[in-house]
N, C-alpha and C positions, 0 to 999 in steps of 0.2 A: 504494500500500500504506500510507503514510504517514498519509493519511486516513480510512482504514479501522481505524485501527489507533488514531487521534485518537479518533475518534466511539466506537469502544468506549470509550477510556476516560472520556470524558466521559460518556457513561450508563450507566456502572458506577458512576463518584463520581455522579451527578447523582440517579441512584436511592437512592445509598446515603446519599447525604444529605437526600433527602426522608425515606428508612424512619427516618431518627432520629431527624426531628423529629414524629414520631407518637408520640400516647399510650400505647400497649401497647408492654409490652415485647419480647413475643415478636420486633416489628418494627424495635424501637430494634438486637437481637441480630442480624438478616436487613440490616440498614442498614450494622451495623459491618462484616459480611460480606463486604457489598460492595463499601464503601470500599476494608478493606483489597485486593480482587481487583483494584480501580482503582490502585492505591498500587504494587500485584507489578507490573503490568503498564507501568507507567507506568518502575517504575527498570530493567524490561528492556529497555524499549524506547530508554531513554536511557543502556542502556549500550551500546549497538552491539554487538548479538550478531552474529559471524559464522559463517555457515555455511561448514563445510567445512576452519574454520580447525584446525591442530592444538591442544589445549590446552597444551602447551610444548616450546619448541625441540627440533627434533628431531636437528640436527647439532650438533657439541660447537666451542666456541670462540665468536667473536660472532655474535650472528646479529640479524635483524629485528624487532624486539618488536612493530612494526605486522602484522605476520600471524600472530603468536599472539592466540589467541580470553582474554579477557578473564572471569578468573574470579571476580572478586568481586561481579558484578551476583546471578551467579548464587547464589553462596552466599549472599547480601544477603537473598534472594528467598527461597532455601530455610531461611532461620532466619524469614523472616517468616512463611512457611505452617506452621511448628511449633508456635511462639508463638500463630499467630492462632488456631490448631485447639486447644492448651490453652485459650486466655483465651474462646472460644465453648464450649468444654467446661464451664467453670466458670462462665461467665453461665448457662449452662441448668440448671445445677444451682440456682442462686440462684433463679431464674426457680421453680424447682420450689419450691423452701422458700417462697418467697414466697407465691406464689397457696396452696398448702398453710396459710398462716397465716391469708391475708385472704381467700382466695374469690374472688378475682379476679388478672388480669394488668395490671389496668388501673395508669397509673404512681400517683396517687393516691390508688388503693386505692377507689372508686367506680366504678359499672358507666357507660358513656356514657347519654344521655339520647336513646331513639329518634324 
C-alpha cells in the first residue's frame, strides 16, 4: 500500500510541477492544484491515520494515547483544502481580468508562435 500511495504522490507533485512551469496561466492555476493534492496527501499519509481508532479516550482516568487516532493531520488537511479552494477561486478571477485586459492567457501577454 505504501507504494501505491508513494507513486500517487509523486505524480501528483511531479504533474503539478511540470503544469507551473508552462506558459498559460490557466495551467500555472491546474499545476498549483495539484501540488497542493500532492502536499494533502503526502501530510496524511505521514500522519499515520488509523482506522478504526477512536478519536479520544473513551474510558475516564489514564489511558493509551497510542490508540487514539491523531487529529491534527486531519485538521492540517482540512484548513488546506479551504484555503486552496479560496486562493484557486481568486486566481480565476484574476485569470479572468486578465485575459479580459490583454486578449490572451498567455503569461507574457503574446499568443505562442505555431
Amino acid at each position: 500500500m505504501e507504494i501505491v500511495l508513494a507513486t500517487a504522490i509523486a505524480f501528483l507533485a511531479g504533474s503539478g510541477v511540470w503544469l507551473l512551469l508552462r506558459p498559460r496561466t490557466f495551467q500555472v492555476i491546474v499545476g498549483l492544484s495539484l501540488a497542493s493534492y500532492a502536499i494533502n496527501l503526502f501530510i496524511l499519509v505521514m500522519g499515520r491515520v488509523q482506522v478504526g481508532a477512536p478519536p479520544v479516550l473513551q474510558s475516564r482516568g489514564p489511558g493509551d494515547a497510542a490508540l487514539v487516532a491523531d487529529p491534527l493531520p486531519q485538521a492540517l488537511i482540512l484548513t488546506a483544502i479551504v484555503i486552496g479552494f479560496a486562493t484557486t477561486a481568486l486566481f480565476l478571477v484574476l485569470l479572468l481580468a486578465a485575459r479580459g485586459q490583454s486578449g490572451t492567457d498567455h503569461v507574457d501577454g503574446r499568443e505562442p508562435e505555431q
